[in-house]
Phi, psi and omega in degrees: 000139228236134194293329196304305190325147184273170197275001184260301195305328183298317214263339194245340152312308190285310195303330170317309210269005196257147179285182209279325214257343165300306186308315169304328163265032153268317187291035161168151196250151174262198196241119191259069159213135133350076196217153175337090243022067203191104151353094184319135171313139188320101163357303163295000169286143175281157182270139209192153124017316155144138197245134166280093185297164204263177158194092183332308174290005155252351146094049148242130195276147167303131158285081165300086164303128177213147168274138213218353184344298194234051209108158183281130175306192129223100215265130170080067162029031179296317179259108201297147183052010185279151169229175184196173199271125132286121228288183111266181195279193231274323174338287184320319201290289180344293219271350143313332177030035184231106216284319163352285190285321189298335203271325184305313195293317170316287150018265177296331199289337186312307201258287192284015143266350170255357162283000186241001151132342180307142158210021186237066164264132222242072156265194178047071189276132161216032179281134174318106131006037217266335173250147163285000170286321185340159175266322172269021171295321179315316178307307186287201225227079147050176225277310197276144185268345162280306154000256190317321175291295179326306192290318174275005156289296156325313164290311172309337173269315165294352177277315190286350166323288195295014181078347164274122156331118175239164151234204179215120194225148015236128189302149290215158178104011199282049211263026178191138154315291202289099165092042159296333200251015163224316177301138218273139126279105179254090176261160192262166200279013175246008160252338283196274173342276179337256215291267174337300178244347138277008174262349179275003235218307158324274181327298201281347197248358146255343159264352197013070187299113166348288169264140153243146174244131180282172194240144221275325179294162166286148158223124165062065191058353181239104184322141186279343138253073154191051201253069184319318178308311173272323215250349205245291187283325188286290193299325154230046173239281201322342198226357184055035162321136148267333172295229176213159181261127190234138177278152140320151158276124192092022177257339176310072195254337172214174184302350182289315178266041171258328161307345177261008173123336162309123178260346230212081144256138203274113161074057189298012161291320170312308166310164159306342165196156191250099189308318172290359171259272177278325186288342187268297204306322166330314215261279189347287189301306171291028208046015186277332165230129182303125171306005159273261194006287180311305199301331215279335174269336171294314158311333209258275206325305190292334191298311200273324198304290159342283199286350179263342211018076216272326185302008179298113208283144175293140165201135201270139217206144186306164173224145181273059210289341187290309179293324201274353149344298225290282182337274181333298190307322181286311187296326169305314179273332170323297192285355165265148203232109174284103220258321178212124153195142186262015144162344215292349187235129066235171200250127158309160181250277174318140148092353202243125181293169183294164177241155162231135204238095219243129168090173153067015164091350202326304176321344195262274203207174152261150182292132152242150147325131190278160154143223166258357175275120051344093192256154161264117191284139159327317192276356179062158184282145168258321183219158185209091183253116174309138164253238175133157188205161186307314190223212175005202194306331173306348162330294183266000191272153200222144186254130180261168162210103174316148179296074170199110171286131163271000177277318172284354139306315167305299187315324214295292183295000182232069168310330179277346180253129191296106159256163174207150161288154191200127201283313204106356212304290165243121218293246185004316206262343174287310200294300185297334163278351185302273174022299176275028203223153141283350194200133159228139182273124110293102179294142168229150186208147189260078210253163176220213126182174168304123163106019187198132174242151181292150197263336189195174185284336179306126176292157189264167139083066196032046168290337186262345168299264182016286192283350172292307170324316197279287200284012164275268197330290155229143207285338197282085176222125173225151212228133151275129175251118189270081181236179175270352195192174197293154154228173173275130180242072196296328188264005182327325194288299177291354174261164026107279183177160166208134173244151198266125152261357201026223158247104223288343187122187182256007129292008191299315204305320187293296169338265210333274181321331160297317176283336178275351187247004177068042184284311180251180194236063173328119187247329194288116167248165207268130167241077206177114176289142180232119156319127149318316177209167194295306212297356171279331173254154174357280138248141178283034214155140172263114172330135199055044161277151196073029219234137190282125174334177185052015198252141175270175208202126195240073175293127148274110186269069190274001151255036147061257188274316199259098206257142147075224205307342183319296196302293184336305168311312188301321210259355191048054132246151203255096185299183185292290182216148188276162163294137164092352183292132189177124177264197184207173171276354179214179199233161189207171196227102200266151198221164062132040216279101178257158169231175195195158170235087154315067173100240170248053159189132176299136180206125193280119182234161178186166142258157200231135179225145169230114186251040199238193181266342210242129132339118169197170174250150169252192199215061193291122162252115187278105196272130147297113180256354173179154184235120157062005214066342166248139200298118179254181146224123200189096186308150224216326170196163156206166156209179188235124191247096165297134177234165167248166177279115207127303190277132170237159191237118181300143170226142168225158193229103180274134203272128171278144206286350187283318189278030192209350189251187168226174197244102144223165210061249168237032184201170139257170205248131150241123175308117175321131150134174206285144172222151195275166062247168176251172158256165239205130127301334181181169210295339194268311187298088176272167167218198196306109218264120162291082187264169189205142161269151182237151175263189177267122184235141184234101172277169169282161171316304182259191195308123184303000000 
């Protein structure tokens, strides 16, 4: 077949030629892992996620699959000795607001799965942030749907660079752990719009990912694969998706949903039955599903292999594991967010008394986050502690801590200051050594992982006693926090500085230490709101916890669009620390802030100035601050702008018109009449608010 040809005409030439029983083995992936009572995988298979045979007199390659959110898997450590870069999780990447670096990073995930033989990655988490408990927050990309779309469109556009296939999971609404695979999401469907699936909507229409993968919950009564509304109208008539739709694994429950637009079932052993084979040829032959049908999913597959060039032949190939560290090293410090200092950071070298370095494993490693983004890292396991749980991945589950210390990153960067460790163990005798410290550092950590949601904002296991004990002895105290998600800070008043580390990679420990030591210049904004209290959000707890698998379970998500600083506004609340919050070693200046109408599009123009002393970067953010006369919030734009000390920079920013409207009926409306915004330090940090009229405008379902 001749390259020149566009990718559909490649998929629909071909699919002519294929027999009844080639088309059927496209339609579902097996399982390349070894597993209980289930028939071992063909030998020559790699151990993997799951695999599509190929079907070779057609010069289509096997669909190598791997799961890959924060690095290429190795799932249970099955392919002895294989390693990958591990990442930090997607929080971090989020709080980078460096759309640049998302793309960069797609790249490497990109580059190193097809050097490991992979051309399927079943990547790219972008469910909203909508509670601070989820177990997978860590994973997603934060609260906001431009946010969160931008960044995972940019990877998915840099990972399919490489010839690999990405998707963007989970379709949609996968937003709490607990009693995921019963649980109904019920929303309306014009808040549904707004938020959730516009960051999905936003993501496909910029990175144009092979698959979307669906998420194990109901939305509005219907398992999302098998949700016609969602898989079928919004996604591929309202929005022209062209690739396919591939199920979770164990997301399946009948032959139905493939009328409803599920093209894939993924990893199909799993299901209760494998739906995609013989009953749907049954529903073919009876005419219950059309051979437009059949073809029409055979096509979506063959398009993204074609249009990702995916058809490229695999060969497994050295990886530069040394560049992709430093990219892991980038996202982690780019992505810690410096929530408080009074000055005491950045930390001196020379002339500086001893530090004590309390908790968290620091002597060790950094904490990652469980589930299936799960990686076995370059850098080795340091620590590896069974938890273990009633069910799902809690079964097996472990809190790892990758090898890369920040207490021995720190000695590397402060060579002249004595540090030493103390586990925390017992609080008192930690407090009495403090005492004697010029500085005490403390990790507090959060672990979290797939199939487990957080019960409160409280760090586990008496870490804020810990920290209250260390700062009556000594108040020269400051705290890093490794967590999946906002926590609560009763001793905030009494520290120092706390800087957000999330759970950094397998560089986190060196990332740390660049920031404390002021190697780097701390960027990082929070994309996430972190409540004062559970009772300031939507829910305070996630519904049905401790509730026995299988019992069902129905959230009504009834602040609809206004997920995260969105509710806070609306309702004036003032949270612990806002979205978009984040400080820097130097200071910067927003100047001259205009708006314009371009064609039929609005466009922002300003300058950004650093007005400090340090090289660094900001984060300018543009907020809807009113619609039409009424207030709104809403992020509208942003970008991450490096100053020199001095240097001031022009920016302009074009509003995508979705962000201005609202979805009603079968389309969106922007209302005649004045609409407002400011730039923003954070969703609270408003400045001098700029307004313009607008006409009545009615857009379309996909991109205006």
């Amino acid at each position: 077949m001749a390259d020149s040809r566009d990718s559909d005409s490649r998929a629909a030439d071909t699919e002519a030629r294929m027999s009844d029983d080639e088309r059927f083995q496209l339609l579902r992936s097996e399982l390349a892992i070894p597993w209980p009572g289930l028939p071992p995988p063909p030998a020559h298979w790699k151990i993997s996620s799951g695999r599509v045979p190929g079907i070779p007199r057609l010069d289509i390659p096997d669909l190598a699959e791997t799961d890959a959110s924060l690095g290429i898997i190795n799932p249970f450590g099955l392919r002895e000795g294989d390693v990958a870069t591990a990442l930090p999780a997607g929080q971090a990447l989020a709080a980078t607001f460096n759309a640049n670096l998302a793309h960069d990073s797609g790249v490497m995930l990109g580059a190193e799965a097809r050097a490991k033989g992979f051309n399927v990655l079943l990547g790219g988490g972008l469910n909203l942030a909508r509670d601070f408990y989820c177990g997978r927050n860590f994973e997603y990309l934060g609260e906001d749907p431009l946010l969160a779309g931008v960044l995972a469109g940019e990877s998915v556009r840099g990972t399919q660079s490489q010839g690999v296939i990405a998707t963007v999971k989970h379709y949609s609404l996968n937003v709490q752990e607990t009693l995921r695979d019963t649980l109904d999401a019920r929303i309306e469907d014009s808040a549904h719009r707004e938020s959730d699936l516009l960051a999905f909507q936003i993501a496909i229409e910029r990175g144009q990912p092979g698959a979307v993968m669906g998420a194990y919950n109901r939305i509005n009564g219907e398992h999302a694969s098998s949700n016609a509304h969602l898989l079928t109208t919004v996604l591929k008539q309202d929005w022209g998706y062209p690739g396919w739709v591939m199920s979770d694994r164990g997301a399946v429950h009948s032959v139905e949903s493939f009328n409803c637009g599920l093209d894939q079932q993924s990893g199909a052993a799993l299901d209760r039955q494998v739906w995609f084979d013989g009953p749907l040829r049954e529903e073919v032959a009876a005419g219950r599903v059309s051979r437009a049908r059949l073809s029409d999913a055979v096509r979506r597959i063959l398009r993204s292999v074609y249009a990702a060039g995916a058809d490229r032949p695999l060969k497994e190939s050295a990886i530069d594991y040394a560049a992709h560290a430093q990219m892991a090293r980038e996202i982690a410090a780019q992505g810690m967010v410096l929530l408080k200092n009074d000055g005491v950071l950045p930390l001196a070298d020379a002339g500086a008394g001893p530090v004590l370095v309390v908790g968290g494993q620091a002597h060790l490693g950094v904490l990652a986050g469980y589930g299936s983004s799960m990686v076995t890292p370059v850098c080795g396991v340091a620590a590896s502690i069974p938890v273990g749980a009633p069910s799902g991945f809690g079964v097996s589950s472990r809190q790892v801590y990758f090898a890369s210390s920040p207490l021995e990153a720190l000695r590397n960067a402060l060579p002249y200051r004595q540090f030493s460790y103390d586990s925390g163990y017992f609080p008192q005798t930690t407090a009495a050594r403090a005492a004697h410290a010029s500085l005490v550092i403390v990790f507090a950590t959060q672990w979290q992982g797939e199939s487990m949601d957080a019960d409160s904002l409280t760090l586990p296991q008496g870490q804020d006693a810990l920290i209250a004990a260390i700062t009556q002895a000594n108040p020269n105290t400051l705290v890093v926090l490794q967590t999946g998600n906002p926590v609560r800070m009763p001793w905030l008043k009494q520290v120092r500085a706390v800087l957000q580390a999330w759970y950094p990679g397998q560089e986190g420990g060196a990332a740390i230490a660049d920031v404390l030591s002021g190697r780097v210049n701390p960027s990082g904004r929070l994309p996430i709101t972190f409540p004062l209290a559970e009772s300031q959000a939507p829910r305070a707890r996630a519904p049905g916890l401790g509730a026995p698998d299988g019992k069902s379970l129905t959230v009504n998500y009834f602040e609809g669009s206004d997920v995260g600083y969105r509710w806070y506004a609306k309702h004036g609340l003032r949270p612990l620390f806002a979205f978009g919050h984040g400080l820097s070693y130097t200071h910067f200046k927003h100047l001259g802030l205009k708006l314009a109408i371009e064609g039929s599009t609005l466009v922002a123009r300003f300058e950004v100035e650093n007005i400090g002393e340090r090289l660094g970067a900001d984060v300018p953010q543009l907020y809807l601050v009113e619609a039409a006369g009424q207030p709104v919030r809403r992020l509208v734009g942003f970008e991450r702008v490096e100053l020199q000390p001095g240097e001031r920079r022009a920016v302009q920013m074009t509003i995508d018109a979705r962000l201005l409207a609202r979805w009603e009926g079968e389309g969106w409306s922007q209302h005649a009449g004045r609409y407002r915004c400011a730039l923003g330090r954070s969703a609270l940090r408003i400045g001098r608010r700029v307004g313009i009229v607008l006409p009545q405008r009615t857009l379309p379902p996909s991109r205006p």
